[in-house]
Structures are given as structure tokens and as C-alpha cells.
N, C-alpha and C positions, 0 to 999 in steps of 0.2 A: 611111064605112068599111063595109063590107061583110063582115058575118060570115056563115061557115060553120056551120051545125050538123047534126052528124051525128048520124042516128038508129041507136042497135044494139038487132038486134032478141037480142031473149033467144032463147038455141037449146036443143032437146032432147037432143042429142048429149049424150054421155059426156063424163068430162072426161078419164076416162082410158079402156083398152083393157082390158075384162076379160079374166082367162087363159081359155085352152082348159078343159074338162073332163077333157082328157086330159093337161096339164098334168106332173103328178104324176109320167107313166109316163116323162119326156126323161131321155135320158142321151147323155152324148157318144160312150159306146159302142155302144150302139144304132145312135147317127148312121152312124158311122163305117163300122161294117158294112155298114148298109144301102146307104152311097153307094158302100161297095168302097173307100175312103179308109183310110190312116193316124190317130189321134189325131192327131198331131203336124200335120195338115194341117188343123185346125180351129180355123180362129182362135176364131170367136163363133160363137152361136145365139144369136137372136133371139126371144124369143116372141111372135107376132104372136095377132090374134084367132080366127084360122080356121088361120093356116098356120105353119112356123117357118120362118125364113131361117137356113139356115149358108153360114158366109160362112169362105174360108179362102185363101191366097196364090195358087192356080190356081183356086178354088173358088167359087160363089154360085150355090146349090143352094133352090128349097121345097121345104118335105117334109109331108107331111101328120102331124096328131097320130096318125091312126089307121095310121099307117104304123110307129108303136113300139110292141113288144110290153111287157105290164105287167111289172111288178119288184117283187119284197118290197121291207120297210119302211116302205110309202108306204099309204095305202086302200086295201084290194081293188077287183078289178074288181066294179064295180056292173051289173045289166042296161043301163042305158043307155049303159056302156062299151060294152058287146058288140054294143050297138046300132050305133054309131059303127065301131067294126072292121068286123062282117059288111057293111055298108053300101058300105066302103071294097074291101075285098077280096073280097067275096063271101061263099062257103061254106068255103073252103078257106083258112086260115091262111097266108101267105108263107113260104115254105123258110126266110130268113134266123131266124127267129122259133127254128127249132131250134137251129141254128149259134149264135144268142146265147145260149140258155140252159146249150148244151154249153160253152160258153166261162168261162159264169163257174160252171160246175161244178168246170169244171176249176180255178178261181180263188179258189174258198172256203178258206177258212181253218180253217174248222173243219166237225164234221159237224151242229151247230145251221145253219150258215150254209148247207150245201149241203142240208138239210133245206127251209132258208125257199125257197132255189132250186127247189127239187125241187116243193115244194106250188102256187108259182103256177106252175112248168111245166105239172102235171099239169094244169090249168084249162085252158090253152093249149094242151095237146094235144089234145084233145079237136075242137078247128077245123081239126086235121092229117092231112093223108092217114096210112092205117094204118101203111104199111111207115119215114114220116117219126116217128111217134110213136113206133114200137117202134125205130127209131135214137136217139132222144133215152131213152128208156126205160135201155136197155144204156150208156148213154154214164154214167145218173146211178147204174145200179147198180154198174157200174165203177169208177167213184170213191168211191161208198158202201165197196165191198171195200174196193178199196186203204188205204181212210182207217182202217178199224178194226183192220184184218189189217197194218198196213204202219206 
């Protein structure tokens, strides 16, 4: 009788997939914007080790981490965040980056909440052509009004 033995070689591989560094900054909203999509078209995200897969009924999209702008509640952005952004986009921050943070300006609950919005916009404006930053400016002091006055 004739036996088989198989040799396995020990591998260096991971046994799992570390997250992104950017990780931290996903949001479905974000996505959503960015791909021009509904929520409601978003089945899953995926987080892969370099990229994220969203995947949804018409949809199966990568998207880059440095493609989502940062968000309160989560660690600030670090220099090596910025590293990863400027890398990706260049000098100039993506347009959508205003649009999201006017969105959930408009979406805060309270004037703490559009405060924590407000502080890491102001970091992110900073990568924004002038006349995009002085649009997102007027957007957060307009809700700032209305919320104390109204």
C-alpha cells in the first residue's frame, strides 16, 4: 500500500486582513454621496485591506479609503491621514467633501453636534479651493443662526 504524505510549509501570511488606517472615517453616507447613489441602494461595504467594495442591487463599486472625508466622534485626523488624502487627491480636496459636511450640518440635532461638525470641517477646509470653503463656511454659520435664533 502506498501512502501519500503531504508536506505543509508554514506561511508568513496574515491570518487575517488588517483594517485600513482610514478605517475609522466609512460611513454609508459618505459612500452614498460620493458614488451619486441613494442609501437605500447600498446593500454592504466591504472592508478590504487597501480598498472597500460596496456592493448594492445595480451596484459593485471600489472606492478608495482616502476617497472619505474624516468625521467627529472617531480619532482625529493624524498627519499620516493627510498623508493618505493629499496622495490620493492631490492638493485640492474633492467638491463632494463640502456637500457632505453641509449635509450633516444641516442634520445635527443639536448646536454641540453641529459644533463637532463644524471643527473637523474647519481642518478639511483648509485642502478646499477658497470660494468651496467660504460656501461651506456660510452654510455652517447659517445653521449656527438659525439654531440659536430659531
Amino acid at each position: 500500500m502506498n501512502t501519500m504524505v503531504t508536506k505543509f510549509k508554514p506561511t508568513t501570511q496574515p491570518l487575517y486582513t488588517p483594517w485600513h488606517r482610514l478605517t475609522r472615517f466609512v460611513t454609508k453616507q459618505a459612500i452614498a454621496l460620493l458614488l451619486g447613489v441613494k442609501l437605500k441602494d447600498i446593500d454592504r461595504i466591504e472592508r478590504w485591506a487597501r480598498v472597500l467594495l460596496v456592493v448594492g442591487p445595480h451596484l459593485s463599486r471600489f472606492v478608495s479609503y482616502a476617497d472619505l472625508p474624516p468625521i467627529p466622534h472617531v480619532a482625529p485626523p493624524t498627519a499620516k491621514d493627510y498623508l493618505y488624502w493629499r496622495r490620493r487627491w492631490g492638493k485640492v480636496a474633492p467638491k463632494f467633501w463640502a456637500e457632505f459636511y453641509a449635509d450633516f450640518f444641516a442634520q445635527a440635532s443639536n448646536l454641540e453636534e453641529l459644533f463637532n461638525w463644524g471643527q473637523i470641517a474647519i481642518i478639511a477646509a483648509q485642502d478646499m479651493p477658497q470660494a468651496q470653503a467660504d460656501w461651506l463656511k456660510n452654510k455652517y454659520n447659517r445653521e449656527q443662526f438659525c439654531r440659536e435664533y430659531f
